[in-house]
PADO-460773 format. One record per residue (C-alpha): x, y, z; residue in one letter. Coordinates in steps of 0.5 Angstrom, whole numbers, plus 500, padded with zeros to 3 digits. Example, Ala and Ser with C-alpha at 12.3 -4.5 7.8 and 13.67 -1.06 7.14 Angstrom:
2
525491516a 527498514s 
end
This chain:
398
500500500x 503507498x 502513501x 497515496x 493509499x 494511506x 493518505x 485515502x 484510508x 486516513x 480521509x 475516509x 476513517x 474519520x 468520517x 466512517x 467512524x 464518526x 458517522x 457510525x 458512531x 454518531x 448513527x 449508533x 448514539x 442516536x 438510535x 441508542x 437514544x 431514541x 430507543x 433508549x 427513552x 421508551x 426501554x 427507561x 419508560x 417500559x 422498565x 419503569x 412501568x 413494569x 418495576x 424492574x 431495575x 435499571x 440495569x 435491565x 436497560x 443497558x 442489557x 436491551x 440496549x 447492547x 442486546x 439492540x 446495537x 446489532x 440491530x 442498530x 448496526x 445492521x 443499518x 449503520x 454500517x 453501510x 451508511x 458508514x 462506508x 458510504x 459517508x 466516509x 468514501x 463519499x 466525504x 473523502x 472523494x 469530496x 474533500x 479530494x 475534489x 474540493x 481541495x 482540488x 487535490x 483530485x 485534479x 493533481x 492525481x 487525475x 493529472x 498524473x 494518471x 491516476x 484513474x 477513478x 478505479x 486505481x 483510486x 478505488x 483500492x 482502499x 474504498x 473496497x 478494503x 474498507x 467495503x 470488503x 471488511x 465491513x 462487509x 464481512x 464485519x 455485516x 454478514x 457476522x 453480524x 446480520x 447472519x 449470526x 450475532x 443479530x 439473531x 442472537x 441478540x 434479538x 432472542x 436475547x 432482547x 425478547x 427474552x 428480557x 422483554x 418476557x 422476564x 420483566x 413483564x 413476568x 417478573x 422473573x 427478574x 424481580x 420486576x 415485579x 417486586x 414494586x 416499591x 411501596x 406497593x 403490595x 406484592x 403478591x 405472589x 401466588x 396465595x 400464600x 405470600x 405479600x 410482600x 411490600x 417495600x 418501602x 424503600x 430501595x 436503594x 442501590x 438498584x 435493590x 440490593x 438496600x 431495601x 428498608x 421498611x 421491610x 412487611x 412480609x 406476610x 405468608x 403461609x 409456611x 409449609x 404447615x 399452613x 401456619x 401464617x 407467619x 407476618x 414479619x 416486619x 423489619x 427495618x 432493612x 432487608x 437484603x 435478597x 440473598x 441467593x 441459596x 443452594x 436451592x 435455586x 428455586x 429458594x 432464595x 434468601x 431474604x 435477610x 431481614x 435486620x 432489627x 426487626x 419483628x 416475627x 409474629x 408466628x 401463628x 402456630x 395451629x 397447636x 396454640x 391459640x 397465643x 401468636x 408466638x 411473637x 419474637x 424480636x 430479632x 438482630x 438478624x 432472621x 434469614x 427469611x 427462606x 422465600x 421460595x 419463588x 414463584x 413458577x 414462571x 412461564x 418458560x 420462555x 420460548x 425457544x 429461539x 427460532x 419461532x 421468528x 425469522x 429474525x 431469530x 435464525x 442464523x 443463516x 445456515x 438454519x 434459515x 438456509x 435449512x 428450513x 427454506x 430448503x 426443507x 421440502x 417437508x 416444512x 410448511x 410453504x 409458509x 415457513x 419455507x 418461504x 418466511x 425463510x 428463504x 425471505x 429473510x 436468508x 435472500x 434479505x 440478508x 445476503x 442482498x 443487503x 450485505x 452485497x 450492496x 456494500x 460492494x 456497489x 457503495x 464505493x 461506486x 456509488x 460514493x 465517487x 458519483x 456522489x 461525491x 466528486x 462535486x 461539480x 465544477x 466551482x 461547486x 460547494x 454544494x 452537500x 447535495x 451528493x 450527501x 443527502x 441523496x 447517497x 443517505x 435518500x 438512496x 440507502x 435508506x 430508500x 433501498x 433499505x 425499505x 423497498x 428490500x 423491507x 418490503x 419486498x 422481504x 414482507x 411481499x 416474498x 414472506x 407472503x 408467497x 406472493x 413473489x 418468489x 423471494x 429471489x 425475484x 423480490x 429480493x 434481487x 430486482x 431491487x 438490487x 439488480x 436495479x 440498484x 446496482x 445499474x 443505477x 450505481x 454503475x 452508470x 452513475x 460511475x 461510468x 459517467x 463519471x 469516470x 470514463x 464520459x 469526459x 465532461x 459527463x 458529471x 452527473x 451529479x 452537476x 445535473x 442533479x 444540482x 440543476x 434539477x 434541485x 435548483x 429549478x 425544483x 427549490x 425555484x 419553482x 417550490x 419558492x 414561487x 408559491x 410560497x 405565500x 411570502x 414570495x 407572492x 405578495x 413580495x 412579487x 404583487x 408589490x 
end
């Protein structure tokens, strides 16, 4: 790699890295304001929401990784002709292609990096974001322990806490009724409390400090009433549903076993074709990364004496309208509807002519800019939207 090479891969890092990052905070964020409002309104801990959140970031990733690749070759073609630096490599014979060397380094590692993450690892996380969804309104992670509010689990046992601190592990104003094992009731009140685990996993301790135990026993019609330092209180835990298991959902399938199921003849016709959707779905949208770096040279060369961001805005409009029409042709091909190749791959196959003559006109027509024309189009466009502008009109009758 010479210098030329490195110079290339400095340009497009920073904004590749930048746009990831910046991409990844605001998705975190948008999600991560209704996962605080959901956890909150099912009791749990906090905790629960960075493990939803990290469980989400393959999603997240899915997405951000091809708009990173296409912001950071876009941005780095758009600083070498701004500086007019593009103009000093192309006179010393350097072509658009040669200079694509280190822009499909970057795609083919990210592209592996995507299929990693969309064929195995997303599936995963998704299993395991469902999972948590399931325990909190299930209360298997003890969200269902309210604070300041009666508890009930099952018939035989109320619990209420006044207080919590330190994401539960300080509770204190501590009330416990119950029914033992001999259907004696048994009331507690304490002034702190802390859960405890045992050996019994369907057990758990809770330990309970300068408080009161009143005990019922049948054989004696005087409560038995005892003041203690410390009691450890063996609570056992209610049976929760099992959740289910991985797989019931396309999104929850890795690439080899929805490869197996689409070509399982002996499975349902709509499993099958959920299956082959979603397989076709995945790959389609990992091969477009091979096309991004076309596609960020037409974008991002800017026309002559032009300062305009407008190839930045379409290579985004572009990405993410490709992303939906693929979302959908995913749902129609689920359906039966069309077969998931042709759904799938005509929307690519367009795509990638679209790109390629973008390219050849850009690099081999000379003269021939195309995104010089756009900025024509967009011009007439805002001038004819800005004449009917209600302000525009009065200005022109006076």
């Amino acid at each position: 790699m010479n210098s030329i090479d490195r110079y290339m891969a400095r340009l497009i890092a920073v904004p590749l890295i930048s746009t990831l990052l910046i991409s990844a905070m605001l998705l975190v964020l948008d999600r991560m304001l209704r996962l605080f409002e959901f956890v909150a309104t099912e009791g749990g801990p906090v905790s629960v929401v960075w493990r939803m959140l990290a469980n989400l970031l393959p999603e997240y990733l899915g997405l951000g990784i091809p708009i990173g690749l296409m912001l950071g070759c876009l941005l780095a073609f758009r600083r070498l002709g701004t500086s007019s630096e593009l103009d000093v490599l192309r006179g010393v014979g350097m072509s658009y292609t040669r200079m694509l060397k280190v822009p499909f380094m970057y795609a083919i590692a990210l592209a592996a990096l995507n299929f990693s993450i969309v064929g195995f690892i997303q599936p995963w996380a998704r299993y395991n974001y469902e999972q948590l969804r399931f325990e909190l309104r299930s209360g298997a992670l003890g969200a269902s322990i309210k604070v300041g509010e009666f508890t009930t689990f099952g018939t035989k046992m109320t619990l209420r806490i006044e207080s919590s601190k330190n994401e539960g592990r300080d509770l204190s104003g501590i009330f416990v009724q119950m029914v033992t094992k001999d259907g004696s009731p048994l009331a507690v009140t304490a002034e702190h409390g802390q859960f405890m685990r045992s050996d019994d996993p369907d057990t758990i301790i809770f330990r309970l400090t300068n408080g009161t135990l009143v005990h019922t026993d049948k054989s004696s019609p005087v409560p038995r009433v005892l003041t203690f330092t410390t009691h450890n209180l063996p609570i056992p835990l209610p049976k929760y549903e099992q959740f289910r298991k991985r797989g019931d959902r396309s999104l929850e399938q890795t690439l080899p076993e929805l490869a197996r199921i689409g070509s399982d003849r002996g499975a349902q016709e709509k499993l099958r074709d959920t299956s082959r959707a979603a397989w076709h779905f995945r790959i389609a949208e990992v091969a477009s990364m091979f096309l991004l770096p076309l596609l960020a040279v037409a974008l991002g060369v800017p026309a002559k004496r032009s300062t305009s961001a407008l190839g930045v805005f379409l290579s985004i409009v572009l990405i993410v309208t490709y992303h939906k029409i693929n979302e959908y042709a995913q749902a129609v091909g689920a359906l039966g509807r069309i077969d998931p190749v042709i759904a799938l791959w005509t929307p690519w196959a367009l795509f990638a002519a679209l790109t390629f003559w973008l390219y050849y006109q850009t690099a081999y027509v000379p003269g021939a800019q195309p995104l010089a024309a756009v900025e024509k189009w967009f011009d007439k466009l805002v001038k004819a939207v800005t004449r009917y502008l209600p302000g525009r009109r009065k200005k022109a009758a006076a």
